[in-house]
C-alpha positions as CSV (number, residue, x, y, z in Angstrom):
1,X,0.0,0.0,0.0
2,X,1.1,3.7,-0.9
3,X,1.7,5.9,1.5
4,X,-0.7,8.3,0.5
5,X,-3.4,5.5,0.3
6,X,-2.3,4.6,4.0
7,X,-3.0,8.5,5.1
8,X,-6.0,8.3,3.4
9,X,-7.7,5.1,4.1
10,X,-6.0,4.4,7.6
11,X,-4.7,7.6,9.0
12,X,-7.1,10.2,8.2
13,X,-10.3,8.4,9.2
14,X,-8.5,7.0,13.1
15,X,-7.5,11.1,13.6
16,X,-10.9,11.9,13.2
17,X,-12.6,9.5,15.0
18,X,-9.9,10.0,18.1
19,X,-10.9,14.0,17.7
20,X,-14.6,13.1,18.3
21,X,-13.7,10.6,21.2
22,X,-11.6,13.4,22.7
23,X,-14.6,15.8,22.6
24,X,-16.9,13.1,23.8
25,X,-14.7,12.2,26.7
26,X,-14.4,15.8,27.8
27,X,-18.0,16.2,27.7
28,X,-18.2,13.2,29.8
29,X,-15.3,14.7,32.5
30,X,-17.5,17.2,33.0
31,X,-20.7,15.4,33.6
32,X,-19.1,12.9,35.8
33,X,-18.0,12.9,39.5
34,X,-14.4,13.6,40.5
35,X,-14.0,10.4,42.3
36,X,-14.9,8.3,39.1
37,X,-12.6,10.6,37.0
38,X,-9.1,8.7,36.9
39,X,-10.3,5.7,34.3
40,X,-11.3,9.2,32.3
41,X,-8.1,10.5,32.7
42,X,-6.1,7.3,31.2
43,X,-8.7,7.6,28.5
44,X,-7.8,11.1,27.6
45,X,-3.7,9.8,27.8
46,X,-4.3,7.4,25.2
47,X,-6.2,9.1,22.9
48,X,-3.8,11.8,23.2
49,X,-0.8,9.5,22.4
50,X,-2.7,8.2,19.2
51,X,-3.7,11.6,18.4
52,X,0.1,12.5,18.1
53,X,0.8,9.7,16.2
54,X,-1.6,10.2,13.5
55,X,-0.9,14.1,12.9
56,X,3.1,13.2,13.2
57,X,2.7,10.2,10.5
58,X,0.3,12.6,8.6
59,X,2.9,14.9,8.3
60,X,5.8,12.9,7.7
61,X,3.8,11.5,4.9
62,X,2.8,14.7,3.6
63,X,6.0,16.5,3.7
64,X,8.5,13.9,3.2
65,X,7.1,10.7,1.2
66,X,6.7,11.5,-2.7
């Protein structure tokens, strides 16, 4: 698979959906009580680690890869 296929098929469509957990998830840290909060928290960890990796690949792959 291409590279720009990969960013297109795989990469683009997981950024997106990670952006609308985020926003979901703070919606829910909101709602929710403090003391239930720290599963939220590792929630919001991981989707920020996958976030990175998708806009760092997405701009690896559109700056560097021809």
């Amino acid at each position: 698979m291409l590279a720009a296929d990969f960013s297109r098929f795989v990469l683009v469509p997981l950024f997106v959906l990670n952006m609308g957990a985020m926003v979901v998830t703070l919606h829910m840290k909101k709602k929710i009580k403090p003391e239930f909060s720290g599963n939220l928290n590792k929630l919001f960890f991981a989707e920020n680690i996958i976030g990175l990796f998708c806009s760092i690949a997405l701009g690896y792959i559109a700056f560097f890869v021809k």
